[in-house]
N, C-alpha and C positions, 0 to 999 in steps of 0.2 A: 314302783321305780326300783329296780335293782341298782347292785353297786356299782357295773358298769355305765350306768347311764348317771350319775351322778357328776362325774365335773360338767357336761353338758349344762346341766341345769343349774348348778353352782355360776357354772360362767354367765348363762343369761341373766341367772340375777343379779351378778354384779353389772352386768353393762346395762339391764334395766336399771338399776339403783344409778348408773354414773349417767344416763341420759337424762331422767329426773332428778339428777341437781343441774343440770344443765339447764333446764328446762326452769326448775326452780325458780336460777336466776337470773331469769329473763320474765318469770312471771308478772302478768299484768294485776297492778297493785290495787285495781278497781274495777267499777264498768268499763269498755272498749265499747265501740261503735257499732252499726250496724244491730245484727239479730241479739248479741250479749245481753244488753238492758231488759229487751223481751222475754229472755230467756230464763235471769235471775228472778226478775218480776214474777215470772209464773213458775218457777220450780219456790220461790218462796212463798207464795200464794196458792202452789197448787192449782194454779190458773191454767190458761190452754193458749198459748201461744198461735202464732197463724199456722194457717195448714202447709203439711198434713197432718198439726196437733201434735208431734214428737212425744207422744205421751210415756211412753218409756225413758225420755230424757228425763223431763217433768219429772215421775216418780224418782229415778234415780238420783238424779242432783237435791231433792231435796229429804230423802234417807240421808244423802252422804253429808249436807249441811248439819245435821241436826247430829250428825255423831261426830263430824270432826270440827266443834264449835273454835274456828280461830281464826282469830282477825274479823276482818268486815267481812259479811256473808257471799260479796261477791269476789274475795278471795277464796273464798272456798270451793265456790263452783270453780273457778279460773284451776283451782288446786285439782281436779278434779277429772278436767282434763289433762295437766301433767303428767298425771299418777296412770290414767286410761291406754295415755299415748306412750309413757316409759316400757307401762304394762306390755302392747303392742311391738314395739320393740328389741323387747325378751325374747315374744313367740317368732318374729322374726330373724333373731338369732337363730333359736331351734331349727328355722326353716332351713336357713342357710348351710348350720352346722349337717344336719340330714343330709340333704343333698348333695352332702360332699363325701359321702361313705365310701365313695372310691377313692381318696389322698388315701397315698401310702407316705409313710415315715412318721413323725414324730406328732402326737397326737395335738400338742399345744400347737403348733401351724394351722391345722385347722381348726381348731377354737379363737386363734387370734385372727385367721381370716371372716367367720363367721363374726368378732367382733365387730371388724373394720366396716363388714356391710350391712350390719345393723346399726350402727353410729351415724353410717351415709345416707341410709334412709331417713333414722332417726330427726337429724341436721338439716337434709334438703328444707329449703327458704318455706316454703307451704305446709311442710309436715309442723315444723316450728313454731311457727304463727299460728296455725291451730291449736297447738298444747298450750299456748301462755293464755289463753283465754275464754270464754264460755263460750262455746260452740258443740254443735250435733257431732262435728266431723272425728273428735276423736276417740267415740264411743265405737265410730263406725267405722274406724282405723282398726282399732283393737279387735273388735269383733272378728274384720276379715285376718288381723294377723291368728286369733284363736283357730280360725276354721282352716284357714292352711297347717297350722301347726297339726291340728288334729286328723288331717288327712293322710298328715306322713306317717304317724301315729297310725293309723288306722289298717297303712300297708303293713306293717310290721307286727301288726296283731291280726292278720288275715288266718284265721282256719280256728282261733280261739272265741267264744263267747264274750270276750270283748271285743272285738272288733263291729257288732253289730248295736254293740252298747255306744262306741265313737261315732259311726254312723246317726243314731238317733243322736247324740248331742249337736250333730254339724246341723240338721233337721231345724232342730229346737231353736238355736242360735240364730240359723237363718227366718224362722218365723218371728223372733222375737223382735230382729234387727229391723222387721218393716214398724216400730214403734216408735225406730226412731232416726233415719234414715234410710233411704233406697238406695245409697250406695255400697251400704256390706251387701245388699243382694248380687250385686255385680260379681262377687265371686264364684257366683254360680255354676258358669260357663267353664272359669277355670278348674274347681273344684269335679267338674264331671268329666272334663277333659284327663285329669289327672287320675280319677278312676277309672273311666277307660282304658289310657291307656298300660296304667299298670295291671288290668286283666289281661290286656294286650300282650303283652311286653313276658308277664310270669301267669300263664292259666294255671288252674288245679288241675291235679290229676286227676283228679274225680269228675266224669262227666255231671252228674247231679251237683256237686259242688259249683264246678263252671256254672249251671245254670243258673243255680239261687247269685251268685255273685252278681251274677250280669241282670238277673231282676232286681236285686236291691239297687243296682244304679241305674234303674230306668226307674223305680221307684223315685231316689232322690230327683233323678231329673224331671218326673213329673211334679212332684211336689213343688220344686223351684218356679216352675211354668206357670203351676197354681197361684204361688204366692208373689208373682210379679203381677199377675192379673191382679192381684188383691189388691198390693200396694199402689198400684197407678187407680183405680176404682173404675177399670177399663170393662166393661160387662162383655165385651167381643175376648180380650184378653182372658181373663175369669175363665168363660165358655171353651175358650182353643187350652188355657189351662187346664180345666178339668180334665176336656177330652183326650189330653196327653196323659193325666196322671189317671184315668180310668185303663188308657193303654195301657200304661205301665203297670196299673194292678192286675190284668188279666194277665200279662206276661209273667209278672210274679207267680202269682198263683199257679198256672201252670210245672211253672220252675220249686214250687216246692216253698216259695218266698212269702205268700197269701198274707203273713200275721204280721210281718215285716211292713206290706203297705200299710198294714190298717191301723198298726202303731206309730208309723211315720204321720200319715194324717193327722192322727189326733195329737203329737205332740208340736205338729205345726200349727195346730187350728189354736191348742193350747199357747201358744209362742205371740199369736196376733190379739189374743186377751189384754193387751193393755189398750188396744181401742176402745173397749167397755169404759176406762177410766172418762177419756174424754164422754162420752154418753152420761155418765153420771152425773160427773163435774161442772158439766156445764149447768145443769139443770136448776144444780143449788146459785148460779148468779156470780161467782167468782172477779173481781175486779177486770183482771186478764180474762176474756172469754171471748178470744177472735172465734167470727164465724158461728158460734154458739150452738153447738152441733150437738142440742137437748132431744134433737128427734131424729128419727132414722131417717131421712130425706138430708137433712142439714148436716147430717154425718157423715156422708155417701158423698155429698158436696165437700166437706172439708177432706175426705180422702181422695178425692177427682180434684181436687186444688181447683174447682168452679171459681172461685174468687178472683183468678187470676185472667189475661188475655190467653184465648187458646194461641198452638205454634206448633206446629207439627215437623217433619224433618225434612218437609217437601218446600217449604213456606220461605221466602224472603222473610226473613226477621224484622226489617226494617219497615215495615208495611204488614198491618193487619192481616191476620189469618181470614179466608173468605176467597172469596168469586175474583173479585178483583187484584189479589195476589198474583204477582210475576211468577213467582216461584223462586228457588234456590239457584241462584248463577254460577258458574264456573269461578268467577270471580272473588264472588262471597266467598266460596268455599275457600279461598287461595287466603283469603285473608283471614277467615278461620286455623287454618292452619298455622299461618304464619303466627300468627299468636298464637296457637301452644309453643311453637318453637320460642316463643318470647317468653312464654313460664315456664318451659326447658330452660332455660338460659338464667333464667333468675335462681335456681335452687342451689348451685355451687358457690357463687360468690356476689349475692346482691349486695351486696353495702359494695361494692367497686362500683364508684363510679369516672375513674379517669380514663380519658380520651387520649390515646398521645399518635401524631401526624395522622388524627383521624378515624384510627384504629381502636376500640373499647378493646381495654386488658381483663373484662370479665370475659371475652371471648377467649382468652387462653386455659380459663378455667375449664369454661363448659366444655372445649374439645379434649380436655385432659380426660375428665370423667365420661365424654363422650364415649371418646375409647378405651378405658375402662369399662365401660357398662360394655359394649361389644365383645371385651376381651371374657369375661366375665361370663357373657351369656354362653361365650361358643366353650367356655371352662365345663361349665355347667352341664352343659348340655353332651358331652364327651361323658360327665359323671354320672349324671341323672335326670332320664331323658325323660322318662314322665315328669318328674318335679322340673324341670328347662319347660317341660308342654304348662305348666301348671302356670307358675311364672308368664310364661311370654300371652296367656291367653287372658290372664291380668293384666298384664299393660297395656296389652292391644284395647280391652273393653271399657278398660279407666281414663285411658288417652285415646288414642285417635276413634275408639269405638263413641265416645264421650262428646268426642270432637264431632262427629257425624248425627249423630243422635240429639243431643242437647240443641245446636243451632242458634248459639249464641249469636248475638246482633255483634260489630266491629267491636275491639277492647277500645276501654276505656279513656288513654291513653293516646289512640293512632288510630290512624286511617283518616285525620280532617282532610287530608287533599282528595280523597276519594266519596267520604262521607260528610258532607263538611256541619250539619245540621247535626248539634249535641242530642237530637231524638233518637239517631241513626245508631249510636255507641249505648255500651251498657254503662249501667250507672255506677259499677264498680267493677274492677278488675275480676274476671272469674277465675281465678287459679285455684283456688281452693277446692271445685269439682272434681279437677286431675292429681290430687295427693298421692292417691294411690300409686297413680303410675309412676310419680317422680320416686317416691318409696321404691319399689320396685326396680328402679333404672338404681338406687341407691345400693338396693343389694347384689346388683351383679358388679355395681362398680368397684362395691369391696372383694367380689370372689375373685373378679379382675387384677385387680390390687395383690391379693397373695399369690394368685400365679404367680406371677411377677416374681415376689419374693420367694418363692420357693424356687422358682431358677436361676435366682441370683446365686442361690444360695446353694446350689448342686454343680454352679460352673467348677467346682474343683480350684478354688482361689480364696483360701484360708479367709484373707482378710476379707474380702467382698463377704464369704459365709457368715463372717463374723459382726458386718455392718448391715445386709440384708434386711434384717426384723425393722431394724428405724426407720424403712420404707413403708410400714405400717402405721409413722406419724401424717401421709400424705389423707389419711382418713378425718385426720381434724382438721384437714386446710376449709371445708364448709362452716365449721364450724368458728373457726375465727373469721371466717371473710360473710359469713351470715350476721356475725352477732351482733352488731352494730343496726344490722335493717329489722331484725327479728324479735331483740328486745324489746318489751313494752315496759321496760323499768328505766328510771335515768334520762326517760328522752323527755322533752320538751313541752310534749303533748301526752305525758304517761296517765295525767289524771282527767284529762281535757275532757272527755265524756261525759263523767260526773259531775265536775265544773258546768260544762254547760248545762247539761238538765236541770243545776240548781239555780244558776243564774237565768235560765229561761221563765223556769216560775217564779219565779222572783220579779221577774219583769210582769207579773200581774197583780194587781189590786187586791184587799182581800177577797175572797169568793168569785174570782174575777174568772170569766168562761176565756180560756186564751187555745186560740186556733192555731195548729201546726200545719205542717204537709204532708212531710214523708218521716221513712224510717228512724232518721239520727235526727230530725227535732222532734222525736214523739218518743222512742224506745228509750233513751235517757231518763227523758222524764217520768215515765212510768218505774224505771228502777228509783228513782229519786224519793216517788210519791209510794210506793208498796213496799220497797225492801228499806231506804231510809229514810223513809217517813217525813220528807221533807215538802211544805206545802201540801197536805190532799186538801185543802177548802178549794184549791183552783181544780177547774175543770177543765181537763186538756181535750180539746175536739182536732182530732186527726182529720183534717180536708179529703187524704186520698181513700181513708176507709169510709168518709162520710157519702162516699159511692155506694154503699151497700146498707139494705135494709134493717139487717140486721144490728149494725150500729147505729141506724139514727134510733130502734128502738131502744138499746141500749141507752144510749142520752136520755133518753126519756126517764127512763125506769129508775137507773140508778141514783140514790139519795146524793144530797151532797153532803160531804163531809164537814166536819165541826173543823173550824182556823184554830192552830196552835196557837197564842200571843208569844209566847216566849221567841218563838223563832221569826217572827214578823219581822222583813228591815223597818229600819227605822224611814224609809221616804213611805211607806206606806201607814203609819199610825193614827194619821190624822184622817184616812179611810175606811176606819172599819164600822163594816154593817151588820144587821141581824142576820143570822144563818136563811139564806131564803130556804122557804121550807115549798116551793112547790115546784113543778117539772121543769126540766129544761125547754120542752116545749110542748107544743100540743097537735103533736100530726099524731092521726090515729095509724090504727097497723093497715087500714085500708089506704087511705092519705100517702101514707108512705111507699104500701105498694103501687100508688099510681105515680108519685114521685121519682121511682126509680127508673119510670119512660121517659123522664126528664120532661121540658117542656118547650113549645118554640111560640114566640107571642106574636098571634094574629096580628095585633097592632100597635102603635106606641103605648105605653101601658104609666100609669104614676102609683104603683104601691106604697101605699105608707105603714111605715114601719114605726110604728110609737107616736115620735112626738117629730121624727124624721121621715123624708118620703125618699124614695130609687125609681129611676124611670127606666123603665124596659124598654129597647126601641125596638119596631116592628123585627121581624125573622132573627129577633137573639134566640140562640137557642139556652136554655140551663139546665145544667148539670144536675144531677142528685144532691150535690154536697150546694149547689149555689143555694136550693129551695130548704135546703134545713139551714142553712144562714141566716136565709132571709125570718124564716122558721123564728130562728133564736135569738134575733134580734128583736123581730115581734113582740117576743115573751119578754124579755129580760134588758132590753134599754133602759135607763133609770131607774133600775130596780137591783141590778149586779152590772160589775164592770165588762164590756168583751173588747178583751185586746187581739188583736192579729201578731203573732210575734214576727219578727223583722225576717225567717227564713220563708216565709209563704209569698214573697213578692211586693207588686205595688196595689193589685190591684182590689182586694179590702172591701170583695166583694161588692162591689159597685159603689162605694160608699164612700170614697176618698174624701172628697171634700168637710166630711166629718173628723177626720182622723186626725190626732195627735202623735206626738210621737214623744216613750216617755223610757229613755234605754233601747232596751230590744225590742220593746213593745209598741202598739200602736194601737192605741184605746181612742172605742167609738164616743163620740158626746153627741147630747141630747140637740147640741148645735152648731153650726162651724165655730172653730177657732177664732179667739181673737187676738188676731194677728196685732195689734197694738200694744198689748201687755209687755211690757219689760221682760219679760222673764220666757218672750215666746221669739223662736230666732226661725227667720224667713228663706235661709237657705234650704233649696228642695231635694235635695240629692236623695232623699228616700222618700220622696211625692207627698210627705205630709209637713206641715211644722214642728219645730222643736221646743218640748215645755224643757228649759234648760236647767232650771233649779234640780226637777225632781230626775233630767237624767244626769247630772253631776254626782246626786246622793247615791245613786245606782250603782257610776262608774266608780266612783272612789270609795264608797263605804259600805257596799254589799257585793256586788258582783267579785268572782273570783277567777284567777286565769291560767290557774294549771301549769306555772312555771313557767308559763311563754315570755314573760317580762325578763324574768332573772337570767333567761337564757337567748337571748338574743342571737340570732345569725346561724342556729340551726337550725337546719332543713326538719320540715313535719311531710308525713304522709299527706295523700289530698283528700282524704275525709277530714283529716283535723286540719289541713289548710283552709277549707270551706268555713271547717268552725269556730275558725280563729279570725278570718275573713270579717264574720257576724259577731264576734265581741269585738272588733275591731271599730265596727261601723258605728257605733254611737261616740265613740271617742273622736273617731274624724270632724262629725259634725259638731260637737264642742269644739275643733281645730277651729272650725269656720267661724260658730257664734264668737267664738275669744279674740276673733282676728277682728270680726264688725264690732266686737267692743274697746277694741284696741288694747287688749289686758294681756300682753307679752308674758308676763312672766304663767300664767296659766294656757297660755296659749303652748307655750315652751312645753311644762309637762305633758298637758293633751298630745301634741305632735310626738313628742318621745315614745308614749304610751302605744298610740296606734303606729307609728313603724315597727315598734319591737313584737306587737301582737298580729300586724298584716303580714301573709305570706309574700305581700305583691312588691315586689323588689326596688321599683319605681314607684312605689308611695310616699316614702318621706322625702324625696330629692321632690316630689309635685306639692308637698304639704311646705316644705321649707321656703318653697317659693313667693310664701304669703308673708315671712317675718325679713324684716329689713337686716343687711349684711353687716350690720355693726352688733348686731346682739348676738350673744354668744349663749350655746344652751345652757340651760339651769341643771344640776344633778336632779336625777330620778329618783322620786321613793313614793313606793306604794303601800298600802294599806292591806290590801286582800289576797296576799301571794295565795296560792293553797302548799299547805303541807304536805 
């Protein structure tokens, strides 16, 4: 670095350094939802996450745990990303400041412009969200800010021996990045774009020199071709990639370039070496070990995301891939669309949400930066017209290239009048795929921005000159009008993840096998049980991976863990049994691979399961996960407890009429319910009975709620609406038992408890309907806030 190039880099680190305390303090103070839980679980287990295995994440988050020991371990990783995405940032400044090599006048203009549009990427609502908690995306942020940065770099070191040294690092980078997401490869397109056209734009004088140039970027462009075939585990893809990057070696060579392919290969083949990790990893048994890709079949699988429904970019989403698919309609697409513009629209000013005659005031936001980012690009693009090709060939591939390709099913959100069946929507908002591009619309909105200022500031009008620069405050309006939606500290719901995973297992018996569904009643828990060691004697059985063979061997195999006493609640003491020392069940590995054909019963069928029977009626068809149920109930009724926790539904695997219900849980018995016992309450709102004692002890003296009491009448996301929903639900139904017992004054705090915990607005006004208009509510106090 010489000493001209120092404020440049000075300046990125300070605005690196002032995004990471932004970021800081907004960081999520535990697990978050969704992939997080999975994520810490296996970066502290060195586990293997679902596919495609992220094993470059793995590795890294858990080097960076173990050097930066502070706090809970899953601030660390959450730290992690911060630190990744501030990083990102920096190199995005660089990008910006580069690209601006033609401002003329006073050098700090363009450092404060190059600020302002690294701050707006930095802030957009999605980039945000990603940095405050453990996620793949902003390993994969930073990555693509490194390889931009190093491209410009790279023009500027064109005819020296470094130049072919930046080259191989952009190589490397991009081999490594398929470890750990497929989205820094996406920069590919732009990154080749950007050296073309700067050969374009400045050739060498040297014929021979032209040539070796323009081979080394049919080199990168082959390698790139290669390593998308890789990462997708597409053998058509592979094949068209080789075949390109064999073209590009023969053109090389020709050109003088030969040593240049054969060093790009092998530092990319070098780059895709942390897939070894998962082959190894797996083989030793790991807690975390989705997929278990201990052999080259099962690894090829976990990098083909086999595990998944196929979907191709031809396919109606809403309806299986296959013969019988419509295909993609005009429609869909419209609606595709319309939803990026809906997470366009969210990145300036999400926490707005007033309406006035009609009109949302976050739409003044997004046309503000709208037209900034235009202003911005066409700045750009006057200055530096390969870095403008570079830029716009990223947004196009991250956004609407993303948008066409990916083929998301309708958001989450919208489309009931068109879609009206919750199957037809995705199960969460997908903005986070398009970071990139919101990043990117972020940086031109800042070059936009100093335009601006710089002609205020040249009109020849003293004082406007002299007020001008404060228009470089319009760069934090994201940033206050974000910070409210982007935070994951202070809110309501900040600890609610962790709460619930621990109150989930908790809701089982000692040793007790307790069955989930999906991701956020299963990823939780697994952080709960591997990073803070909370319950492992339960055995959590995930429904939707009990689809695959591979975990129901798993169940098998794996020991159960020894019960802490000390951390035991206390409704469960009077239940503890011997560690059961044999399998979860006893499907062989043949069994199970005929299991996975599922089954459809010839004719009425009566299975008896222990000391219970299920009756199969003629043409039921079962599932994989129905027949390890049935499986595991076989083995383990009166021998260990199996609860269904309260988010898997009603239906309890054909077995209702056994079912109790004790908290969150729903534990099978050797017989029905006796519904005459005092202590057992006959309202059915969750299809079983309620043992009331023992879910009293749950709700008041172990279970905890993430702040949701204390904080009453603020809005939650709707993944922890959902979860607050399910701690919600066993308090309702004490509403009900307290009302048939006529015990007001307990009835009173129940009913307080679950309005303050349901997101559902029209809850306590339908709960209050049960107490007579003369009693007036009791003060609230709880027992298990979380800290």
């Amino acid at each position: 670095m010489t000493q001209r190039d120092s404020p440049p880099y000075r300046a990125a680190a300070a605005v690196g350094g002032a995004v990471l305390v932004g970021y800081l303090l907004t960081l999520a103070p535990t697990v978050t939802f969704w992939d997080a839980g999975e994520l810490i679980a296996a970066a502290k287990t060195l586990g293997i996450p679902h596919p495609p295995g992220t094993p470059l994440f793995v590795m890294i988050a858990h080097v960076w745990a173990m050097i930066f020991p502070i706090g809970e371990y899953a601030v660390r990783t959450n730290l992690l990303s911060a630190v990744l995405s501030a990083s990102g940032a920096a190199f995005f400044f660089l990008v910006a400041y580069e690209s601006l090599g033609g401002w003329t006048g006073r050098p700090s203009a363009r450092i404060a412009t190059a600020a302002a549009a690294s701050i707006l990427g930095a802030f957009t609502f999605t980039a945000w969200q990603n940095s405050n908690e453990t996620e793949v995306y902003a390993v994969a942020t930073f990555t693509i800010g490194a390889m931009s940065w190093l491209a410009l770099r790279w023009r500027r070191a064109r005819g020296t021996p470094a130049a072919d040294r930046i080259l191989f690092l952009i190589v490397y980078l991009a081999g490594i990045s398929v470890g750990n997401h497929l989205l820094a490869l996406l920069a590919g397109p732009a990154l080749v774009v950007f050296l073309a056209m700067t050969l374009r734009n400045a050739p060498r004088h040297e014929e021979e020199e032209r040539k070796r140039e323009w081979g080394r970027v049919a080199v990168v462009t082959g390698v790139w071709t290669l390593l998308v075939g890789i990462g997708l585990g597409s053998t058509t893809l592979v094949l068209a990639g080789a075949a390109a990057f064999l073209a590009a070696c023969g053109f090389a060579l020709s050109a003088g370039a030969g040593w240049f392919a054969l060093a790009s290969l092998g530092l990319a083949a070098a780059g895709i070496t942390p897939y070894l990790f998962l082959f190894i990893r797996s083989s030793q048994h790991p807690m975390v070990n989705e997929a278990a890709p201990a052999t080259f079949d099962a690894l090829l699988a976990v990098i083909r995301r086999a595990q998944y429904p196929p979907r191709t970019p031809f396919d109606d989403p809403t309806i299986a891939s296959g013969l019988g698919n419509p295909g993609r309609s005009l429609r869909l697409l419209g609606v595709q669309l319309l939803d990026y513009i809906v997470y366009f629209d969210w990145q300036w000013g999400r926490a707005i949400e007033r309406v006035v005659a009609g009109f949302p005031l976050r739409t003044l936001t997004t046309v503000l930066f709208a037209s900034l980012g235009l202003r911005g690009s066409i700045v750009q693009r006057r200055s530096d017209r390969a870095a403008w090709w570079h830029l716009l060939v990223l947004f196009l591939v991250t956004g609407l290239g993303l948008v066409a390709y990916m083929n998301f099913k309708p958001g989450f959100a919208r489309w009931y009048d068109l879609y009206p069946s919750p199957g037809d929507h995705e199960v969460r908002e997908r903005d986070y795929f398009f970071v990139v591009s919101f990043v990117v619309w972020g940086l031109w909105a800042g070059v936009g921005l100093g335009d601006i200022v710089r002609r205020v500031s040249s009109v020849g009008i003293p004082v406007l000159a002299r007020l001008a620069p404060a228009l470089f405050l319009v760069a934090l309006l994201p940033v206050a009008l974000n910070w409210h939606a982007a935070t994951r500290r202070g809110s309501a719901d900040a600890r609610l993840a962790a709460d619930f995973g621990y109150d989930l297992l908790n809701s089982a018996p000692p040793y007790g096998i307790l069955f989930t569904y999906g991701d956020n009643d299963t990823f939780p828990l697994w952080w709960a049980q591997e990073v803070a060691g909370i319950r492992r004697d339960v055995t959590v059985v995930c429904l939707a991976l009990a689809n695959t063979g591979w975990y129901m061997r798993q169940l098998r195999d794996n020991p159960t863990r020894p019960l802490d006493l000390d951390s035991l609640p206390p409704a469960w003491r009077n239940r503890i049994i011997e560690r059961p020392d044999w399998p979860l069940h006893r499907l062989s590995d043949s069994m199970i691979a005929s299991a996975m054909r599922g089954y459809v019963a010839p004719a009425d069928q009566q299975v008896r399961l222990g000391p219970i029977s299920r009756t199969i009626r003629k043409g039921s068809f079962l599932l994989p996960s129905d027949i390890l149920v049935m499986a595991l109930v076989q083995q383990n009724l009166g021998r260990r407890p199996v609860v269904w926790s309260s988010t898997t539904g009603k239906g309890f695997g054909g077995l209702g009429e056994y079912v109790i219900q004790r908290g969150m849980g729903f534990e099978l018995l050797t017989a029905r319910p006796d519904t005459t016992s005092p202590g057992v309450d006959l309202h059915r709102l969750t299809g079983a009975p309620l043992d009331v004692p023992t879910t009293e002890r749950l709700v008041w003296d172990t279970y905890r709620y993430a702040g949701l009491i204390g904080r009453a009448g603020r809005k939650i996301e709707s993944t922890s609406s959902m979860a607050a929903a399910s701690l919600a639900a066993p308090v309702v139904q004490l509403v009900y038992a307290y009302a048939d017992r006529d015990d007001s004054t307990r009835m009173e705090r129940a009913l307080e408890t679950a309005a303050r915990l349901s997101p559902n607005p029209t809850l306590k006004d339908a709960l209050r309907s049960l107490i007579p208009p003369r009693q007036a509510p009791a003060p609230l106090q709880h027992r298990r806030e979380s800290r």
